[in-house]
N, C-alpha and C positions, 0 to 999 in steps of 0.2 A: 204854815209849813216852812222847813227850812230852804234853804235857797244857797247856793254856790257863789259866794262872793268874788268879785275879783281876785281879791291877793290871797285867795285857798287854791284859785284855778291852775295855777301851773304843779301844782302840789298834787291835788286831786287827778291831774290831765296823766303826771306820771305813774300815778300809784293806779290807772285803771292801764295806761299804755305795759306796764309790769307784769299786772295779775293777765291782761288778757293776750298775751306772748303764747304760744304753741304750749303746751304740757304743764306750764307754770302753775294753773288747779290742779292739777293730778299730782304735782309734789307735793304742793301745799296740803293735800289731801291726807297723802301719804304719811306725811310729815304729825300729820296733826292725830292720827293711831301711836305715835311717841318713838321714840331716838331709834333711829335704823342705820343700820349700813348702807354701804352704796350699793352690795348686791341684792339687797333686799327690798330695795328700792326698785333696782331694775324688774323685780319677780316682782313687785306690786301693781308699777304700771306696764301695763302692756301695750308693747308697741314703740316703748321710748330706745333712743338709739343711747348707746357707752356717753358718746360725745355730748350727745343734748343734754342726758343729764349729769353730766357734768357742768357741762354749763347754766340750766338751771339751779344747780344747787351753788357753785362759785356766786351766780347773780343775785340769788336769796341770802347768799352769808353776806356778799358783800352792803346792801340794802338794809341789812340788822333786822333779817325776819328769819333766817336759821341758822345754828349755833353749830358749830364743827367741835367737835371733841376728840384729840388725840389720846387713846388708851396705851402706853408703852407697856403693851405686852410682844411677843414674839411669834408670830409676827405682829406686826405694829395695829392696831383696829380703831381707826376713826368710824366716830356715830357723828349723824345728824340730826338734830331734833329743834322743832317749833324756839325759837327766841320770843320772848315775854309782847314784842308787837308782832310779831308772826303769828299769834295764837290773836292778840288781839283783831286782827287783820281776816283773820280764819274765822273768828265770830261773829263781824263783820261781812263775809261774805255768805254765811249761813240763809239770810233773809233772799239772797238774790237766788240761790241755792234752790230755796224752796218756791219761791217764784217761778225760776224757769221748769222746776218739776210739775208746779201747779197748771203753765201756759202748756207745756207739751202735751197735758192727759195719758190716755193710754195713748202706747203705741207711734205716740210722739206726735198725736193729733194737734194741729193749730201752732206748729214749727213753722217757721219763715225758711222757707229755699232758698240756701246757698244761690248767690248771684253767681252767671256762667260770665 
């Protein structure tokens, strides 16, 4: 089995402190159905505030896992779409994906309670 080396740990420690930030799967998510606006982005996840996702999507472009695209049209239309480790990062998270759908069951049986 593989194992978590020392000099991968601060690598790995950021790349999970990243992906497991507030809404940061539900962009990623979003993200990975292919290049959206910001407003359609907003109609995709629900719930996310203007601000957050702004700021998730500044912290994924800046990270080099989604790609900003200025279209100069009139008015002006930036798309977002998966960056080539962002997709790989997204098929990477597929296995834990189907993991915690497997550990919930139905109806979300055998879910660990939020600590009060």
């Amino acid at each position: 089995m593989n194992s978590i080396h020392d000099d991968t740990c601060p690598s790995f420690e950021d790349t999970l402190e990243m992906v497991g930030r507030r809404w940061t799967g539900s962009v990623l998510q979003a993200a990975a159905q292919g290049a959206r606006r910001f407003g359609e982005y907003r109609v995709m996840i629900d719930g996310i505030s203007d601000r957050l996702l702004s700021q998730r999507l500044k912290e994924l472009e800046a990270a080099g896992l989604i790609e900003r695209t200025v279209i100069p049209t009139t008015p002006v239309q930036i798309r977002y779409q998966l960056a080539p480790d962002g997709q790989a990062l997204v098929n990477a998270l597929l296995p834990l994906a189907q993991w915690s759908m497997h550990r919930s069951g139905p109806r979300g049986a055998g879910r660990v309670p939020a600590s009060t």
